[in-house]
C-alpha positions in Angstrom: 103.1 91.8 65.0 103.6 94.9 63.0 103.8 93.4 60.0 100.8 91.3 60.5 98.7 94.4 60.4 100.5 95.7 57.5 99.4 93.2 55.6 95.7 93.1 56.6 95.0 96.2 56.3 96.5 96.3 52.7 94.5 93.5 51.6 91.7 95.3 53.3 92.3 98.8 51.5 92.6 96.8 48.2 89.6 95.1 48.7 87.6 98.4 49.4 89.1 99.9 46.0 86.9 97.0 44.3 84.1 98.5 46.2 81.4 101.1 45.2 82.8 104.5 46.7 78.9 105.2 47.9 78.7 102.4 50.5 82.2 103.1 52.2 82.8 105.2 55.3 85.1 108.1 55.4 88.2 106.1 56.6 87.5 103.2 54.1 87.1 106.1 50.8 90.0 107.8 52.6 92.2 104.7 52.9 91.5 102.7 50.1 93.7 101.8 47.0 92.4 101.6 43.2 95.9 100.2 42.0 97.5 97.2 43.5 100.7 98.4 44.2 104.3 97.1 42.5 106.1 93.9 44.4 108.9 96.9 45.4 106.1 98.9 47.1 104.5 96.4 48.7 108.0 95.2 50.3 109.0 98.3 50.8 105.8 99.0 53.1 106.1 96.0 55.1 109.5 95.8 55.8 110.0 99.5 56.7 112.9 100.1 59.1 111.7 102.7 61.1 108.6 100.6 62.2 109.0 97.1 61.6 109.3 96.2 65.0 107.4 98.1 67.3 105.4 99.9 65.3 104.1 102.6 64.4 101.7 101.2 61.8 100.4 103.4 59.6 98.5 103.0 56.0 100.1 102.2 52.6 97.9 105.4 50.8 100.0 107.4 52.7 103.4 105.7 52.9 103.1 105.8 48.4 102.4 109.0 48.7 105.8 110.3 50.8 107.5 108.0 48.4 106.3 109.8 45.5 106.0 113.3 47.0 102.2 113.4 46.7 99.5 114.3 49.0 100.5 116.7 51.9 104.3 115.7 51.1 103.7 117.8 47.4 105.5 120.9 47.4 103.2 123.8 48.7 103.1 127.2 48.7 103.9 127.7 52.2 107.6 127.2 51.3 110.4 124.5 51.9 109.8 121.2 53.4 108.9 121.1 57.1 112.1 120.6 59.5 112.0 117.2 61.3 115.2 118.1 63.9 113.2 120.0 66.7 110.6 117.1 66.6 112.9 114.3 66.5 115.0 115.7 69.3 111.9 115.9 71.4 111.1 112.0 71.0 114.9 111.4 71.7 114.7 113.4 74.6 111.7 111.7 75.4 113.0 108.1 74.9 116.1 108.8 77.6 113.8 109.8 80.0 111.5 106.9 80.0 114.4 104.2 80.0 116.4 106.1 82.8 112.9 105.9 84.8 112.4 102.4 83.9 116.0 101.9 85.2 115.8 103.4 88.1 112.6 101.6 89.0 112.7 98.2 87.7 115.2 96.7 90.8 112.3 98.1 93.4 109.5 96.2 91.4 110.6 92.9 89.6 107.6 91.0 87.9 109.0 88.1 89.3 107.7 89.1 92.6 104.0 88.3 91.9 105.0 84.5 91.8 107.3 84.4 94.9 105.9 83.1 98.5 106.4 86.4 100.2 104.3 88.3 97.9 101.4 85.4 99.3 102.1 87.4 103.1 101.7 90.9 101.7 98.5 92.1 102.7 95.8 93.4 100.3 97.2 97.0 100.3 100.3 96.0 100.0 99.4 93.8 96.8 97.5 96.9 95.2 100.4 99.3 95.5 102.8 96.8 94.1 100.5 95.9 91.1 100.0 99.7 90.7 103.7 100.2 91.0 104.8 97.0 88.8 102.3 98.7 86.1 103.6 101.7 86.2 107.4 100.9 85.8 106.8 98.4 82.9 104.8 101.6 80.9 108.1 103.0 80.7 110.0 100.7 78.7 107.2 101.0 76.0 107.5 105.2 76.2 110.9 104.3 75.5 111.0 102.3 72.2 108.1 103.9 70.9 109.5 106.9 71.5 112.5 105.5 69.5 110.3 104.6 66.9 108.3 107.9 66.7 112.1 109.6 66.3 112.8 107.0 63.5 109.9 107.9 61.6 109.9 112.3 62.1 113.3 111.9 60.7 112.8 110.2 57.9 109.4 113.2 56.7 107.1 110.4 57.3 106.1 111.3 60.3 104.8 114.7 58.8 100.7 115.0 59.5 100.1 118.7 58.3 100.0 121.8 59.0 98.1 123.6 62.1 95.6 126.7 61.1 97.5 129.1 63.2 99.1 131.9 61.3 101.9 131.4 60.9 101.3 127.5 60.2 103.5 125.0 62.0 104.0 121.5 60.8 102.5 118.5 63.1 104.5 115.2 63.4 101.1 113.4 65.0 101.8 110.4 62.4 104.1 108.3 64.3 102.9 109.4 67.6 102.1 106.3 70.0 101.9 107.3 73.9 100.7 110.7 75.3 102.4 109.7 78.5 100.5 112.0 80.7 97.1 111.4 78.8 98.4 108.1 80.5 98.9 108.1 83.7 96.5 111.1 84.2 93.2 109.1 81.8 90.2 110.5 83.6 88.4 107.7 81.7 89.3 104.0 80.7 87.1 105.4 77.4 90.2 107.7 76.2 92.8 105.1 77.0 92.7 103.8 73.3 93.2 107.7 72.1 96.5 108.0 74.4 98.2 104.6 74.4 99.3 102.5 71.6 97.3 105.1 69.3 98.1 103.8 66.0 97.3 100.2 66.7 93.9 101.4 68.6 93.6 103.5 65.3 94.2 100.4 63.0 91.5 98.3 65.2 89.2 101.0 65.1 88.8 101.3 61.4 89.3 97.7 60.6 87.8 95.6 63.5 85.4 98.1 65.6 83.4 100.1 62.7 83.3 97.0 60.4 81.5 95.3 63.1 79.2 97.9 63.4 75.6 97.2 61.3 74.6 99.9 59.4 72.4 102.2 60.5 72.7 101.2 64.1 75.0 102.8 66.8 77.5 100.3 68.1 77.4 98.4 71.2 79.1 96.0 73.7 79.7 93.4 71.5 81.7 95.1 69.0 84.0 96.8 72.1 84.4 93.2 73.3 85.5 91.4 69.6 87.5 94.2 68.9 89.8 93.6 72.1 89.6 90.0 71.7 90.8 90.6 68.4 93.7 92.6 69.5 94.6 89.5 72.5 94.6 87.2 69.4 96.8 89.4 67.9 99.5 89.5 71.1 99.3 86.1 71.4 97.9 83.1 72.6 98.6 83.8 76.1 96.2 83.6 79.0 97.4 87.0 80.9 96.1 88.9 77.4 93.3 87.2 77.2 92.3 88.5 80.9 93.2 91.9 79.8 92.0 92.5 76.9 88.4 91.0 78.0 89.1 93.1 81.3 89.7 96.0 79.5 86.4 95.9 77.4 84.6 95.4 80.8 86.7 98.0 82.1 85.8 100.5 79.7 82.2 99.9 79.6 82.5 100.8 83.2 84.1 104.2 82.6 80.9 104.9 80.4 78.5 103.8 82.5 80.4 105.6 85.1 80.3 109.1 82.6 76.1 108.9 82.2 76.1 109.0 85.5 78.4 112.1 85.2 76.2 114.0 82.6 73.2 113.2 84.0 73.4 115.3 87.2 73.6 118.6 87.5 75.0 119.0 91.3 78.3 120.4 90.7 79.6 118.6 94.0 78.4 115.0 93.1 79.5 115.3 89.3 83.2 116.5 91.0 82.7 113.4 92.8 82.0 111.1 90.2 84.9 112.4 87.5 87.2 111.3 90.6 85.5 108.3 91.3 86.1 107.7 87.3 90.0 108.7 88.0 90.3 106.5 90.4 88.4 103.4 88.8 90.6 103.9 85.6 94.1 103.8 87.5 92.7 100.8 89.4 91.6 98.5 87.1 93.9 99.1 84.5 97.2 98.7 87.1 95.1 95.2 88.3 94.7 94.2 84.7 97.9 95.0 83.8 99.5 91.9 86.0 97.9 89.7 83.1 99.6 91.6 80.3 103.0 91.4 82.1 103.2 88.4 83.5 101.4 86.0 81.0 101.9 82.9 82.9 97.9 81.6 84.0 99.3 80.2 87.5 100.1 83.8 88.5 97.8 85.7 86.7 94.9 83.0 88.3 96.3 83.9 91.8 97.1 87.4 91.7 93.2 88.2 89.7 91.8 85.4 91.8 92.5 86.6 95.1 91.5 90.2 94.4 88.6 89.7 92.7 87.5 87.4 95.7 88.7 90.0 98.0 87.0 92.8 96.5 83.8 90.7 96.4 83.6 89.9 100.0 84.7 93.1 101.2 81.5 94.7 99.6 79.4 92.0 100.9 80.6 93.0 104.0 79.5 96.6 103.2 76.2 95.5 101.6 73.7 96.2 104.2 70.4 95.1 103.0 71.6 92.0 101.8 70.3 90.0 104.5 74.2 87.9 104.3 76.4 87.7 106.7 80.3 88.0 106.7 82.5 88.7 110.0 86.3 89.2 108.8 89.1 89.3 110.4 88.6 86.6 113.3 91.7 84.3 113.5 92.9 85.3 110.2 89.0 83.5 108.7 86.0 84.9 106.8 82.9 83.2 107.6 80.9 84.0 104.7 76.6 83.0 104.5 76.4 82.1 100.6 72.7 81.9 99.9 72.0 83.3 96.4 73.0 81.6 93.1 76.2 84.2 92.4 77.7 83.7 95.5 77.9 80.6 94.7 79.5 80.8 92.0 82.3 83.6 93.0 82.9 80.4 95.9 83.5 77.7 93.2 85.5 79.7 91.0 87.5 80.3 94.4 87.6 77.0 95.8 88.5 75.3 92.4 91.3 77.9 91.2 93.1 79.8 93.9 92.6 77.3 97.3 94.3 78.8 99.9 91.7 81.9 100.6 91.8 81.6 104.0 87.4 81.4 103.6 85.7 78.8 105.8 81.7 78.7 103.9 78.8 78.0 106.2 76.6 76.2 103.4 73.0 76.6 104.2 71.0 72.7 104.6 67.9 74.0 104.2 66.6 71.0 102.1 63.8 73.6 100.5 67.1 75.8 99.2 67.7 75.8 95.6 71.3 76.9 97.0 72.0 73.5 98.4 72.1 71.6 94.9 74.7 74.1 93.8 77.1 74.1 97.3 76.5 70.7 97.4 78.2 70.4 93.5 80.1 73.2 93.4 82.1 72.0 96.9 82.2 68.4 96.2 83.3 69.0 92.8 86.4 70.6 94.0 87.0 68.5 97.2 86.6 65.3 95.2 89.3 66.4 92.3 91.6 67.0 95.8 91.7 70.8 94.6 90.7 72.6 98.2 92.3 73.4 101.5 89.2 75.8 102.1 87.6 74.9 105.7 84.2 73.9 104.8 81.1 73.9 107.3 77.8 72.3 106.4 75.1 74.7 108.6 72.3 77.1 109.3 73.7 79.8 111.3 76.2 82.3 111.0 77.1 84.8 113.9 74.9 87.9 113.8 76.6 91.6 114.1 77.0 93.0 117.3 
């Protein structure tokens, strides 16, 4: 996986170095190489011990330059070479912590449990704390070997990214850097997740998928979120559960921005408290829901596990939707009676029906023959009853009980 971004982004950077310097952007003048480099170099780049496997990736400009002594690698007169043993130590230290957490909590939250029948009885609590938990375990085995990796590097003076301006100047090791664990599990935003996890591949897509994308002269939008983490799915692999969270995340972290205007635009210190929790919150739940896909990869659990929350989540603010006129009453022999009568909840029904069929949902379809409803209930449920795809209880009628 590494290696495949290795060798686009060289091909990339070569490319630019045939272009005029005046049209590139800063990372593309910054990154790009005039000379293509030696067979030896090349190799040399791609096959790169200390990050062949699990990354980090990181430019070819720079990795010629610490093999030549060049750039911030040329002697200086601040003195000897930077010392990599206090930062290496650090990510070593850093590496037996995550795997002895991962250890430890691995037995309590097997992956294996989102396809087993009892995990079906849990109720919907239940289920979120275990995806939440399940998410939060299986982070730790990535701190671990990109930890390794980050120690790999630091060791070897790659790692090296410069001096800070304090006086005296201390050398930063930022170059293999990966995680910022509690930027993590802390994100107060889905929008800074790409800045704390997997940094140098969120880097790499950023320069070479997400600002490419971008038309000149106009400020980026949706579309170019949403290819760039399609892009990075493809990349993964052609597995359902990362195609579900890598589209989830885009959605997710359009939310978080919508989510932040809301944020800026109010100037009641109480609400905007309010809504940078609400933000905390939203981030640690989606991303531990999404997650499941990434994990597990398998559609049949995915489908279930994303299936039956998103339905549940659905209905529940249905429930809560006062003014919408619909009806639901939960929780009456283990049933929802649900009054679809708008074109969406239609749809969220079929998808239901079609792909996850034992919701527990009996619909009372409206048979009003002037409702444009009835032509998509009528489809939608014989569609899925005819292909034998449904246990749903189904009831044909005009009435649903009213609240007391």
């Amino acid at each position: 996986m590494v290696l495949t971004l290795k060798v686009i982004s060289s091909a990339i950077n070569y490319n630019d170095g045939l272009l005029k310097e005046e049209d590139l952007r800063e990372a593309q003048k910054k990154y790009r190489l005039v000379k293509l480099p030696s067979l030896i170099e090349y190799f040399g780049y791609c096959l790169c011990c200390g990050s062949h496997f699990a990354g980090p990736v990181f430019e070819m400009k720079d990795y010629l330059e610490w093999t030549e002594g060049k750039g911030i690698w040329a002697p200086s007169d601040k003195g000897l070479s930077p010392s990599p043993y206090g930062a290496t130590f650090r990510a070593l230290v850093q590496a037996g912590i995550s795997m002895a957490v991962y250890l430890y909590l691995v037995p309590y939250h097997p992956l294996s449990r989102f396809g087993e029948p009892v995990y079906q009885e849990w109720g919907f609590w239940r289920k979120l704390s275990f995806q939440y938990m399940s998410g939060f375990t299986a982070r730790w085995k990535y701190y671990f070997i990109w930890s390794i990796s980050e120690a790999s590097i630091i060791i070897s003076g790659l790692g090296f990214s410069g001096w800070t301006e304090s006086s005296p100047p201390k050398p930063k090791w930022d170059r293999a850097k990966n995680v910022d664990i509690p930027g993590v599990e802390l994100a107060k935003s889905a929008v800074v997740l790409p800045l704390v996890w997997n940094i140098q591949v969120s880097t790499w897509l950023r320069h070479y998928v997400y600002e490419r994308l971008i038309t000149k002269g106009k400020k980026p939008g949706f579309f170019q979120l949403l290819a760039t983490q399609t892009v990075s799915a493809v990349w993964h692999g052609l597995y359902p559960g990362y195609m579900l969270f890598f589209v989830q995340s885009a959605l997710m972290i359009a939310g978080s921005r919508v989510l932040y205007r809301w944020e800026q635009a109010t100037n009641m210190g109480l609400v905007k408290k309010a809504l940078v929790f609400i933000n905390f919150a939203y981030t640690l739940l989606i991303l531990n829901y999404s997650a499941v896909g990434f994990l597990t990869l398998d559609k049949c659990r995915v489908r279930r596990v994303c299936i039956q929350f998103t339905v549940y989540c659905y209905l529940t603010f249905k429930q809560l939707e006062p003014s919408s006129g619909r009806i639901l009453d939960k929780k009456e022999f283990g049933i929802a009676y649900l009054r679809i009568d708008s074109s969406f909840d239609h749809l969220i029904i079929f998808v239901s029906i079609i792909l996850c069929p034992k919701l527990g949902v009996t619909i009372l379809v409206p048979v009003d023959p002037c409702s444009k409803g009835l032509s998509w209930s009528g489809l939608s449920l014989g569609l899925a009853l005819a292909q034998g795809r449904t246990s749903t209880p189904v009831t044909f009628g005009t009435h649903a009980r009213k609240r007391s």
